[in-house]
VEXZAVEX-904853 format. One line per field, with one value per residue (C-alpha): residue number from 0; residue in one letter; x, z, y. Coordinates in nm, 3 decimals. Last residue first. Example, Ala and Ser with C-alpha at 12.3 -4.5 7.8 and 13.67 -1.06 7.14 Angstrom:
2
seq	(1;0)
type	(S;A)
east	(1.367;1.230)
up	(0.714;0.780)
north	(-0.106;-0.450)
END
This chain:
283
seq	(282;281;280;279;278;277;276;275;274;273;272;271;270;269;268;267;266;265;264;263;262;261;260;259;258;257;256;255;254;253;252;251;250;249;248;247;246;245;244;243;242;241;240;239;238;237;236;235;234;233;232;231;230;229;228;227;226;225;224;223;222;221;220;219;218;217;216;215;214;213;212;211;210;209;208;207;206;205;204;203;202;201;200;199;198;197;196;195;194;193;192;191;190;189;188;187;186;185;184;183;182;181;180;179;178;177;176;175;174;173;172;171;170;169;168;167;166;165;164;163;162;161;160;159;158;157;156;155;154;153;152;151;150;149;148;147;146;145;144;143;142;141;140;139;138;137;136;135;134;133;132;131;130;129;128;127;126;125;124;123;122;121;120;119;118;117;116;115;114;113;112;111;110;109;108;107;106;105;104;103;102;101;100;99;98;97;96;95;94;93;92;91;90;89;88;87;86;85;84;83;82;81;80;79;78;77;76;75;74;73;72;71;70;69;68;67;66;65;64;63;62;61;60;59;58;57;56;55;54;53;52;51;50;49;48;47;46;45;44;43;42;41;40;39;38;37;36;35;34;33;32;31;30;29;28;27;26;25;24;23;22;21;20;19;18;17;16;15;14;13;12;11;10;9;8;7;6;5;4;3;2;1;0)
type	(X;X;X;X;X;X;X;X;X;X;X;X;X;X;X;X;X;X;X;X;X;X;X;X;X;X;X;X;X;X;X;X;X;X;X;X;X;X;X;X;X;X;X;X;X;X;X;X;X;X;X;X;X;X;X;X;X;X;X;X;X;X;X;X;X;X;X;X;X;X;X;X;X;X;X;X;X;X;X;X;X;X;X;X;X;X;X;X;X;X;X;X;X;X;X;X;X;X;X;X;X;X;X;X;X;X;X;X;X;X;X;X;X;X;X;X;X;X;X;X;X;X;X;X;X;X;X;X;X;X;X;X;X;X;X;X;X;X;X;X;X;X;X;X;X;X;X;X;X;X;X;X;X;X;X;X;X;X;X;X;X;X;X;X;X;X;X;X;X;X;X;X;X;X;X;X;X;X;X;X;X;X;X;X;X;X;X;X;X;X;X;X;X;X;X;X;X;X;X;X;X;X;X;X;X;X;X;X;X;X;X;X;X;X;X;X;X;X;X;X;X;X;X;X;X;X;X;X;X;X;X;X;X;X;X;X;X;X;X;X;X;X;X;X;X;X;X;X;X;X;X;X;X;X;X;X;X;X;X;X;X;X;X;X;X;X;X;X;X;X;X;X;X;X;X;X;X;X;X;X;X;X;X)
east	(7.464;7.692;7.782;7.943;8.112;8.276;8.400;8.537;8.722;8.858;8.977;9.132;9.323;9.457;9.618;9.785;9.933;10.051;10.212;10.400;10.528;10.647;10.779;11.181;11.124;11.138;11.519;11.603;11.439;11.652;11.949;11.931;11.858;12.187;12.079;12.339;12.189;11.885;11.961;11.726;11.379;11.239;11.395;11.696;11.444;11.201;11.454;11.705;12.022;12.329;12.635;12.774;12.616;12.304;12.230;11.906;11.747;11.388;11.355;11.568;11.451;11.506;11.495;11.153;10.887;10.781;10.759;10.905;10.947;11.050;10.880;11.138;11.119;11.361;11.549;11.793;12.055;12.109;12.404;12.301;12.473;12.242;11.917;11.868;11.968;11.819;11.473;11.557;11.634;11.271;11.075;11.249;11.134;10.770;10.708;10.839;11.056;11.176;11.409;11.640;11.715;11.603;11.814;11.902;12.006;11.762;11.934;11.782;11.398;11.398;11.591;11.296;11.007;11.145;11.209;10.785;10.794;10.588;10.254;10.173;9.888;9.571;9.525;9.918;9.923;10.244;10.101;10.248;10.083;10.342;10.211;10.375;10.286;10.125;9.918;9.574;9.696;9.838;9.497;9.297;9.547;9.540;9.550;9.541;9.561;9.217;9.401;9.669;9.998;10.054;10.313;10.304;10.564;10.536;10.702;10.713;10.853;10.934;10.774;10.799;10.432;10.465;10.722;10.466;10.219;10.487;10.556;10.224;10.108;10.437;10.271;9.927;10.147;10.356;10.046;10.156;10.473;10.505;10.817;10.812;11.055;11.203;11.255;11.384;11.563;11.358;11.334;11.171;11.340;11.077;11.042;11.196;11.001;10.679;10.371;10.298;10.129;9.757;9.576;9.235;9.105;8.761;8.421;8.192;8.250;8.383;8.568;8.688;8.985;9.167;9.095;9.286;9.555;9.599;9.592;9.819;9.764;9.478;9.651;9.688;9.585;9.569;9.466;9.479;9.198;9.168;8.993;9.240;9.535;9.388;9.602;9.691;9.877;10.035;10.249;10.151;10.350;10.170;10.116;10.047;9.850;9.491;9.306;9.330;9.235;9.360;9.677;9.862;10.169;10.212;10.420;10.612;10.728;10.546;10.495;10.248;10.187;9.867;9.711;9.895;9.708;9.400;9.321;8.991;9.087;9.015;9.064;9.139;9.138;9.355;9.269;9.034;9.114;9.022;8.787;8.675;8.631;8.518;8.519;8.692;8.712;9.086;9.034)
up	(7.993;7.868;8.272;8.212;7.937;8.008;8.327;8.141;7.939;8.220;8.388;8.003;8.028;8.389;8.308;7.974;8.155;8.410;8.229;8.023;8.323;8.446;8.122;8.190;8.607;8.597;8.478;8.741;9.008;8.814;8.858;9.243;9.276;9.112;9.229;9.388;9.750;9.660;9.433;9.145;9.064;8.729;8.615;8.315;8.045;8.138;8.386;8.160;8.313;8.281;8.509;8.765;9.029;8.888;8.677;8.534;8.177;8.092;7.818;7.655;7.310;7.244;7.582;7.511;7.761;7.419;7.636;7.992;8.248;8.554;8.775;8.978;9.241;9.514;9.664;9.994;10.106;10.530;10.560;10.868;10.761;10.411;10.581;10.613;10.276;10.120;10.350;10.192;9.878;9.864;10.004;9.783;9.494;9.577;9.659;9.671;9.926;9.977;10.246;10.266;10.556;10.828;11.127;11.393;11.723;11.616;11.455;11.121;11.298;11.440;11.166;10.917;11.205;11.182;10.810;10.713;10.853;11.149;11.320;11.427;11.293;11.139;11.156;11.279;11.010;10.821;10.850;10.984;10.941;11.076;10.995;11.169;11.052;10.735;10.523;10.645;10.759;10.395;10.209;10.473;10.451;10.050;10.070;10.260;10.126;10.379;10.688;10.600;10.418;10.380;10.480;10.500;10.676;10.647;10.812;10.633;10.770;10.495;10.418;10.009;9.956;10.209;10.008;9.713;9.896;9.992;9.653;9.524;9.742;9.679;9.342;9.526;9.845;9.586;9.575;9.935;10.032;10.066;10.289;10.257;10.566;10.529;10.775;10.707;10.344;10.172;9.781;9.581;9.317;9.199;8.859;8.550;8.361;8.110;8.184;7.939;7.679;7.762;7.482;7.375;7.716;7.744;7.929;8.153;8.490;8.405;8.227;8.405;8.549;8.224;8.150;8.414;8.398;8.037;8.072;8.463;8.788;8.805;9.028;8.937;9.098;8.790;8.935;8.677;8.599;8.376;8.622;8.688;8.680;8.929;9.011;9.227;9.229;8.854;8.787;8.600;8.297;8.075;7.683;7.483;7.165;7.278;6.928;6.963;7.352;7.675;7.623;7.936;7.956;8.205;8.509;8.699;9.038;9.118;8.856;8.489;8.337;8.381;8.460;8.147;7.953;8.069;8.045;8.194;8.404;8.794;8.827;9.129;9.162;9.312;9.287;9.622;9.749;9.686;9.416;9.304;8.914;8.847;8.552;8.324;7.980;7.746;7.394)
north	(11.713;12.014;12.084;11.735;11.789;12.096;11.930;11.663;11.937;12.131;11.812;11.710;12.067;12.001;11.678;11.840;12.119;11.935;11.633;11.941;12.097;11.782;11.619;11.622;11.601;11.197;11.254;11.477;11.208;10.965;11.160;11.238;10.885;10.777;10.379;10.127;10.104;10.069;9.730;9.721;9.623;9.737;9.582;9.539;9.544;9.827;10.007;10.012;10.023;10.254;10.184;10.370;10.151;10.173;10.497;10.469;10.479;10.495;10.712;10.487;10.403;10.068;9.907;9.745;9.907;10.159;10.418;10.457;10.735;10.569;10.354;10.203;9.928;9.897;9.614;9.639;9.434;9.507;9.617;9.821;10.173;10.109;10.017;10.363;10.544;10.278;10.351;10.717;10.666;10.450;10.783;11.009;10.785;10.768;10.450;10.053;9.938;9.566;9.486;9.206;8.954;9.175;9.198;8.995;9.174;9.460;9.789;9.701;9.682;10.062;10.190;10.021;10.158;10.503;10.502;10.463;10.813;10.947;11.000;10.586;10.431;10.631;11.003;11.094;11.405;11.244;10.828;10.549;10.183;9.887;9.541;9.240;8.882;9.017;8.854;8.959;9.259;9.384;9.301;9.456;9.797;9.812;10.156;10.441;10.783;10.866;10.843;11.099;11.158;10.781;10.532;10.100;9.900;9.515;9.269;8.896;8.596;8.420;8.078;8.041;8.165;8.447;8.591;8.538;8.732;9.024;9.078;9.053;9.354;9.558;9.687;9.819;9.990;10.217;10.402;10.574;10.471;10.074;9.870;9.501;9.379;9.030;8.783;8.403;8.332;8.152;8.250;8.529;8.725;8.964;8.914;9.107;9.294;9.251;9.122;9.251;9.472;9.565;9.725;9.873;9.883;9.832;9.925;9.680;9.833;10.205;10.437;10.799;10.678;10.580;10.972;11.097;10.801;10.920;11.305;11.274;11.214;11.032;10.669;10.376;10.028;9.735;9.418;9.083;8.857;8.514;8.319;8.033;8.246;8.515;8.823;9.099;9.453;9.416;9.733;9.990;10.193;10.433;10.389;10.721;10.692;10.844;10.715;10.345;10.376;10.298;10.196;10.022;9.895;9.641;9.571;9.232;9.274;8.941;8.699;8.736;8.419;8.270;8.686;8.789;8.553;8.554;8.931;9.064;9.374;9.438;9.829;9.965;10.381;10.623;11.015;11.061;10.686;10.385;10.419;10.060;9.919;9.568;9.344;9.599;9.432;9.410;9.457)
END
């Protein structure tokens, strides 16, 4: 069993969990994810990438957000509850080394699991720019954490409510076309908003690493759920990344692919709200 030490709500459907579990936390590295079962009796794991860690005090960050019947009801425990199992870290790292400026790029959630990216690029001496995008001031997150690492932070949001109104691609064109550009760019969202920044930097030649968060189920490679096309080739994004080369991914595909269980993720998300609600009116 895995304790929450601490539980936040960031924002109206994303929550922070800090989790109790000493051995991921000593050997987990950035880019790295979890699976995540909340209970023995609620079977379904769920993919989440680690936002933040603490080797010495046993702790990793889990930042997800209630979208579906497992996230939904993973929201509703608190400070003090359990997990029944944590499975990680598993993936391949983030490949870090020094190699001058480097712009992190985070959509919305996708801000949490580019947060120990851009510290360990710090880590190694990289100049680090970071683009963050949001619908509005209140989908935020992880803006503190982002400054104080930082040495440029760009915040753009749809409605204009915090930073500049805009796309997180305005700032990226704006920083490839510069007499030196960026090194590599990392971009981690919702997948239309990573094609897009590889859609960008792609004219530029600028290299350009995304992270995937595809469907995924036993996090193995044995039953491929989570397949990709890269390059022409198919990848398993539990084995093989889950970061890959932008420029190389079949995004229209994957976002096909991540389409299979929609109606069904709906249905089930909006019958446990119904339930809780029941339950609550009950008390």
């Amino acid at each position: 069993m895995y304790k929450i030490l601490e539980k936040r709500q960031l924002s109206a459907d994303v929550f922070y969990f800090k989790v109790n579990a000493p051995d991921i936390a000593r050997n987990r590295k950035a880019g790295q994810f979890v699976l995540v079962q909340i209970d023995v009796n609620y079977g379904e794991r769920i993919p989440l990438t680690i936002a933040d860690g603490n080797a010495e005090e046993g702790w990793i960050a889990l930042v997800f957000q209630a979208v579906g019947a497992t996230t939904f009801k993973l929201s509703k425990k608190n400070k003090g509850d359990e997990i029944s199992a944590i499975l990680g870290p598993l993936g391949n790292p983030t490949h870090i080394e020094k190699k001058g400026t480097v712009v992190c790029v985070g959509g919305g959630i996708g801000v949490a699991p580019l947060h120990p990216i851009v510290q360990a690029h710090k880590a190694v001496g990289n100049k680090v720019i970071v683009i963050m995008g949001a619908r509005n001031k209140e989908l935020l997150i992880f803006e503190d954490e982002m400054r104080a690492l930082a040495d440029e932070l760009y915040i753009m949001t749809d409605d204009g409510s915090a930073g500049t109104k805009g796309l997180v691609t305005e700032p990226l064109k704006m920083l490839c076309e510069k007499e030196v550009p960026p090194a590599e760019v990392v971009a981690i969202g919702p997948p239309i908003m990573m094609k897009f920044c590889a859609l960008t930097t792609k004219p530029y030649g600028v290299f350009t690493t995304v992270s995937l968060n595809t469907i995924m189920i036993d996090g193995t490679g044995m039953c491929g759920g989570c397949r990709v096309t890269i390059g022409g080739k198919t990848k398993f994004v539990c084995v093989d990344g889950p970061e890959f080369d932008g420029h190389q991914v079949d995004w229209d595909n994957m976002m096909m692919r991540m389409k299979s269980f929609k109606e069904q993720e709906t249905e089930d998300f909006h019958k446990c709200r119904m339930e809780a609600q029941a339950d609550s009116l009950a008390k």
